[in-house]
C-alpha positions in Angstrom: 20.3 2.7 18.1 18.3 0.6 21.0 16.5 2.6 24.0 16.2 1.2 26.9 12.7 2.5 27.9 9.9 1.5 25.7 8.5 4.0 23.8 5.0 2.4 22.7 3.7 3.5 19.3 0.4 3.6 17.4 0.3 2.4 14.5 -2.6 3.0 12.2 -3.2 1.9 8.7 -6.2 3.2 6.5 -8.7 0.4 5.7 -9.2 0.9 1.7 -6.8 -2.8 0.5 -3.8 -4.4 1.8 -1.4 -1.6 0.4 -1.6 0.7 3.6 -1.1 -1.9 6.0 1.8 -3.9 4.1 4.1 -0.8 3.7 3.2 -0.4 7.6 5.5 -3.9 7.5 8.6 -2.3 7.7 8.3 0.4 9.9 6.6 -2.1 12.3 9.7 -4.5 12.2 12.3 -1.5 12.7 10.4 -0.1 15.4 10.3 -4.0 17.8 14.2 -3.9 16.5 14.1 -0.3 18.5 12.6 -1.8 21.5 9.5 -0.2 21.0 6.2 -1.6 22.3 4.0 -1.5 19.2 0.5 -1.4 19.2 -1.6 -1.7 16.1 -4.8 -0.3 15.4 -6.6 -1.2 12.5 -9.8 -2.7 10.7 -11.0 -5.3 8.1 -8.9 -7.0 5.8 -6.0 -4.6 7.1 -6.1 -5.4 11.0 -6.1 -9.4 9.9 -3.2 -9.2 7.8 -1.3 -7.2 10.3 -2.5 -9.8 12.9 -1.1 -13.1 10.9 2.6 -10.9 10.6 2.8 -10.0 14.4 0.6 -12.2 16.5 2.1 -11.8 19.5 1.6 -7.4 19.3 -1.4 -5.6 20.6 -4.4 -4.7 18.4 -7.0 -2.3 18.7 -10.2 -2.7 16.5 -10.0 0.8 14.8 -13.5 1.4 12.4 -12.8 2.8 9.1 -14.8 4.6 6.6 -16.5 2.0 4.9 -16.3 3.4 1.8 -16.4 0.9 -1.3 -14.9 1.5 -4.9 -17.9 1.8 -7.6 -18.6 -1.5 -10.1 -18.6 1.6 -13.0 -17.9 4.9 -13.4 -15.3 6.9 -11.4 -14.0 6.8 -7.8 -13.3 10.0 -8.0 -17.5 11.0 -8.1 -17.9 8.4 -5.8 -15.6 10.2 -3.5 -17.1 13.4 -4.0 -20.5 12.0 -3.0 -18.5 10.2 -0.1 -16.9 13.5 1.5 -19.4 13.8 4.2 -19.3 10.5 5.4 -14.9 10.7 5.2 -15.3 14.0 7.0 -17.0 12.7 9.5 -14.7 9.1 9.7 -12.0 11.4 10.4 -13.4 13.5 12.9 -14.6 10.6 14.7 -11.2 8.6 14.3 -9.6 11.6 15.5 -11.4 11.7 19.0 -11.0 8.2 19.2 -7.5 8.3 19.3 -7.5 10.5 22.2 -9.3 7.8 23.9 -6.6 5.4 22.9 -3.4 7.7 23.4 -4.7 7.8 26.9 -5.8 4.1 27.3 -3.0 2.4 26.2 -0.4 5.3 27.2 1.0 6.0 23.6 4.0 7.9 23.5 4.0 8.3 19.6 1.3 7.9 16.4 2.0 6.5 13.0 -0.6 6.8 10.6 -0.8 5.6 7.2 -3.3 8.1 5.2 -5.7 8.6 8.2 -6.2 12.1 8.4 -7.2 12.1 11.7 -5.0 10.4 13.8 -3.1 13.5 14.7 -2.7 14.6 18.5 -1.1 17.5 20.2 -0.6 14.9 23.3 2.4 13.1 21.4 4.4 13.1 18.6 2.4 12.4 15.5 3.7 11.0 12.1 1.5 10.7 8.8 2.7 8.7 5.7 1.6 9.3 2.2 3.2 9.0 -1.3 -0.5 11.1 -2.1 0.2 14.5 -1.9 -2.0 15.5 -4.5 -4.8 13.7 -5.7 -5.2 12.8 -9.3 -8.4 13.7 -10.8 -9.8 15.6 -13.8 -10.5 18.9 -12.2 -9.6 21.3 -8.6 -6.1 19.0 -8.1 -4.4 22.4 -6.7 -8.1 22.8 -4.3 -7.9 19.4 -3.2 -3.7 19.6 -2.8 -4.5 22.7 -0.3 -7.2 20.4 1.5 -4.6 17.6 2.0 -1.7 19.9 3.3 -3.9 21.8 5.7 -4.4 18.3 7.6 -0.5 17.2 6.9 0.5 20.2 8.9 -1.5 19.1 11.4 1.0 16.1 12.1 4.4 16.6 13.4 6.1 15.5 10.4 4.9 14.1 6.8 7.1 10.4 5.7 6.7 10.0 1.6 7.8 6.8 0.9 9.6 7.2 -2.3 12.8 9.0 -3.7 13.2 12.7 -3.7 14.6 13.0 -7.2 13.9 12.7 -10.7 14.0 8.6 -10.6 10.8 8.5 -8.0 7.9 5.7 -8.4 5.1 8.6 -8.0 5.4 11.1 -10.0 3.6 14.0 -9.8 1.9 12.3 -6.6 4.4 13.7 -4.4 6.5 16.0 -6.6 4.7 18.1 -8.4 3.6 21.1 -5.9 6.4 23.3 -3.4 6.1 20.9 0.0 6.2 22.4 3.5 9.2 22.3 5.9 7.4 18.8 8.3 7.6 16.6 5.0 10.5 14.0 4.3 11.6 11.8 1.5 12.4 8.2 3.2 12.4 6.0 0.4 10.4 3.4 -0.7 8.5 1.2 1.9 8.5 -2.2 1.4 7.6 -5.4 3.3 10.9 -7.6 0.9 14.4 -7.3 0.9 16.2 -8.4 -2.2 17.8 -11.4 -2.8 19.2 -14.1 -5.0 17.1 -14.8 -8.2 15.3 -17.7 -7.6 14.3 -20.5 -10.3 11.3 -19.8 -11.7 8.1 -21.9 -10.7 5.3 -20.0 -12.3 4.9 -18.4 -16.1 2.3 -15.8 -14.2 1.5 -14.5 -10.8 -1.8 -12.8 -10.3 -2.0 -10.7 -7.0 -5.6 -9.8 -6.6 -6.6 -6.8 -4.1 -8.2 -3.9 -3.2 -12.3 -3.2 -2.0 -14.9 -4.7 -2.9 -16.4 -4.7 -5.3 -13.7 -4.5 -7.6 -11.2 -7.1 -6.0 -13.6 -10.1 -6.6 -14.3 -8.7 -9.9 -10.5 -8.6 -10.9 -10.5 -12.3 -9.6 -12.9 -13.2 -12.0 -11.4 -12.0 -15.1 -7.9 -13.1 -13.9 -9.3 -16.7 -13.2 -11.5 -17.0 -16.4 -8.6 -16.3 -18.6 -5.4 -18.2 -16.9 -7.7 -21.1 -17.5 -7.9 -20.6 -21.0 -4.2 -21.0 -21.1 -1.4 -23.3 -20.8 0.5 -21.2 -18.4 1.3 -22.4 -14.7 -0.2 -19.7 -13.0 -0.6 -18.9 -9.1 -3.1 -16.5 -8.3 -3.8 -15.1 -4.8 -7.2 -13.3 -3.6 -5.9 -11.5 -0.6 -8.2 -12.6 1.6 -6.8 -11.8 4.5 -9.8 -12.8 7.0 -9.6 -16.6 5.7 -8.1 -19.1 7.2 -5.5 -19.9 4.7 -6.4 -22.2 1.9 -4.5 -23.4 -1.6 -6.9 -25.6 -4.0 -5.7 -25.8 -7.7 -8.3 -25.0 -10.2 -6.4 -26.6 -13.4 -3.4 -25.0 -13.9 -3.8 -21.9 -11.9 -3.1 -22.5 -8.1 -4.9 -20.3 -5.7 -4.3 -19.4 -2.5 -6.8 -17.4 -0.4 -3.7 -14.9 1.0 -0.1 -15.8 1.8 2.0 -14.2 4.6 5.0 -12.2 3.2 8.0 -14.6 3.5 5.5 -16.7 1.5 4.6 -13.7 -0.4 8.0 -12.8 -1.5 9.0 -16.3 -2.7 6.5 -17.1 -5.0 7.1 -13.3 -6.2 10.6 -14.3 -6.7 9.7 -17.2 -8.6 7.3 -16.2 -11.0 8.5 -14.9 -14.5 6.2 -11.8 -14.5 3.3 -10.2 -12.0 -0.2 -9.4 -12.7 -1.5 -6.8 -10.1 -3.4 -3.6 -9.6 -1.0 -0.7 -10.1 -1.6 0.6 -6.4 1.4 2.2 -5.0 2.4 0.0 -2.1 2.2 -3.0 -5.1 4.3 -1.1 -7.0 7.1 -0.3 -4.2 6.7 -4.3 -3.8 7.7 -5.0 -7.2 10.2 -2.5 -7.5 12.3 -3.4 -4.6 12.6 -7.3 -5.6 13.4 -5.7 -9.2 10.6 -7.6 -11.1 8.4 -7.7 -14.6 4.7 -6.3 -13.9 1.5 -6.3 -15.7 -1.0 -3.5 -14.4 -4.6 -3.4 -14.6 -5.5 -0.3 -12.6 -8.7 -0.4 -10.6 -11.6 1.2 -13.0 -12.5 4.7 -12.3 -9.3 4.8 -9.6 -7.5 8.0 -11.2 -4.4 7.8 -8.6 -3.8 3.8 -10.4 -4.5 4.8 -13.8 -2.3 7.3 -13.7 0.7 5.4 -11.8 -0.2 2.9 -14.9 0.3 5.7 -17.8 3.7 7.0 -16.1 5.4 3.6 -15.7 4.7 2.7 -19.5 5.8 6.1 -19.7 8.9 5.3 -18.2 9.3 1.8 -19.8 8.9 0.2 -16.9 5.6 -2.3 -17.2 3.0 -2.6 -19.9 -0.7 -1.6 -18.3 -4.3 -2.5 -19.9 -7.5 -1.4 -18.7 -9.7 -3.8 -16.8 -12.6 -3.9 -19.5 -9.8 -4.1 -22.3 -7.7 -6.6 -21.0 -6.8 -9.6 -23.2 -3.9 -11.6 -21.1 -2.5 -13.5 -24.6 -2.5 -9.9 -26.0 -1.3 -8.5 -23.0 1.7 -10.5 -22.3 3.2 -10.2 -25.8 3.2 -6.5 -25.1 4.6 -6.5 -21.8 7.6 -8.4 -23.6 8.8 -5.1 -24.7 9.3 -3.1 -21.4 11.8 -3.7 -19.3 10.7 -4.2 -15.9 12.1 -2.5 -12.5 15.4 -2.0 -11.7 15.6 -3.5 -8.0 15.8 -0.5 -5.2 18.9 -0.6 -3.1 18.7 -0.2 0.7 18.4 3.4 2.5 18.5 4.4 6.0 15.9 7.3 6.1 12.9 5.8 7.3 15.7 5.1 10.6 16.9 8.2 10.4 13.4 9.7 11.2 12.3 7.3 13.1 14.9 8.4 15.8 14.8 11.9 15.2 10.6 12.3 15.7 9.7 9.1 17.6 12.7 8.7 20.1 14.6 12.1 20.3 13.4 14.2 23.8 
């Protein structure tokens, strides 16, 4: 369905890695096939990303919360010594939008995990596959917390099945939902296609905040070198002009746009990556072999991690424990993903919230 006015939407993806900003991807492309006038607004690594898929959109410079992952120990203390500065990033974020919805007359908001970009001037949509939040202790507190900004929105988009075979478990299933939240499937910025030929034994897709992303590089580049393997590993540095240097047999590339993206996915034999959920959807929807090493001390990836091994679906190691010889061998004996097919209820809603009087 085409309109013939414009509707101009918001988009705005949360700043903490790529993940939040590449499942934006899609939506983003079905909205401009809508007719929509798209405006993104976004910061860091997320806003450049989104910049080098849609150049010729408008961006806002939205500030995010600046919050960085721990070098040891667990995110989730880290968040709980955080909360006052989030509380206040989304208190602020929320008043700025205001300021935006009226500068830049927005008819609509998506926003990807920013609690605060919720208005009562126009429609507003939040996406999450993070109903709950993993951690050792008050998950049914902190699941009340989340739904009491959720109903704030107009309606709630999980990106992931509603049934048994879902990719986040108790993420998104595990508590009774509220009436404004709906199943659309998985989000991703690929489409399935042929098999390709393989190029590369090993693909390493490094990602996330700082500190942790360059630490992941490290250990990823230290040990493909000690190998035979032809390996490609990119940083996902967004914010660099793009570069590929080879560095023995492991090519790198500082970040690769998703066309680019999604061939050399296609053409690796099996994916190293952080099991973030976006990564995951990714992987699942081109129907590939993965190798997780979860983010240390990030208890949403750790526990994706468990419940794909769970599922026989990819082999995961921890970041201090990983051995790539050893881990490869392993990952021999699980099966990878089956590929996802194609839905229509990301469409569906997108009519019914965003473009229905």
């Amino acid at each position: 369905m085409l309109f013939n006015s414009p509707k101009r939407i918001l988009i705005c993806p949360l700043d903490w890695g790529l993940g939040h900003a590449t499942r934006c991807i899609p939506v983003i492309r079905l909205l401009i096939k809508k007719n929509a006038e798209v405006i993104i607004a976004a910061d860091g690594r997320p806003f450049e990303l989104l910049k080098q898929e849609f150049p010729d959109l408008e961006f806002v410079r939205f500030e995010g919360y600046d919050i960085q992952y721990p070098e040891k120990g667990s995110m989730v203390w880290k968040m709980i010594l955080s909360i006052s500065k989030i509380l206040k990033g989304i208190k602020a974020e929320h008043q700025q939008l205001d300021k935006l919805i009226t500068d830049h007359k927005i008819d609509g908001v998506i926003s990807d995990n920013r609690y605060g970009c919720w208005s009562k001037k126009v429609k507003s949509v939040f996406v999450t596959h993070q109903l709950m939040i993993k951690t050792p202790f008050a998950e049914n507190i902190l699941h009340k917390i989340v739904l009491s900004y959720i109903k704030k929105f107009n309606e709630c988009w999980v990106p992931d099945f509603e049934g048994v075979n879902n990719l986040s478990g108790d993420l998104a299933h595990k508590y009774p939902l509220p009436a404004n939240i709906f199943y659309i499937g998985p989000l991703s910025r690929f489409t399935k296609e042929k098999t390709a030929s393989f190029e590369y034994d090993v693909m390493a897709i490094i990602s996330g905040p700082e500190p942790q992303r360059s630490l992941f590089e490290k250990i990823m580049l230290k040990q493909l070198s000690k190998t035979n393997l032809k390996a490609l590993l990119v940083e996902g540095k967004t914010e660099m002009e793009q570069k590929i240097e080879n560095h023995g047999n492991v090519k790198i590339s500082s970040h690769l746009r998703s066309n680019e993206m999604q061939d050399a996915i296609s053409r690796s034999k099996i994916i190293i990556a952080r099991s973030g959920y976006s990564t995951i959807m990714d992987l699942a929807m081109l129907g590939k072999r993965a190798l997780f090493i979860p983010t240390p001390g990030q208890t949403e990836q750790e526990y994706l991690a468990e419940l794909l091994m769970q599922k026989n679906s990819a082999y995961s190691k921890s970041q201090e424990k990983f051995d790539l010889e050893k881990a490869l061998k392993e990952s021999e004996n699980y099966k990878g993903f089956d590929a996802i097919g194609t839905n229509n209820d990301l469409e569906k809603r997108i009519d019914l919230i965003l473009f229905s009087k």
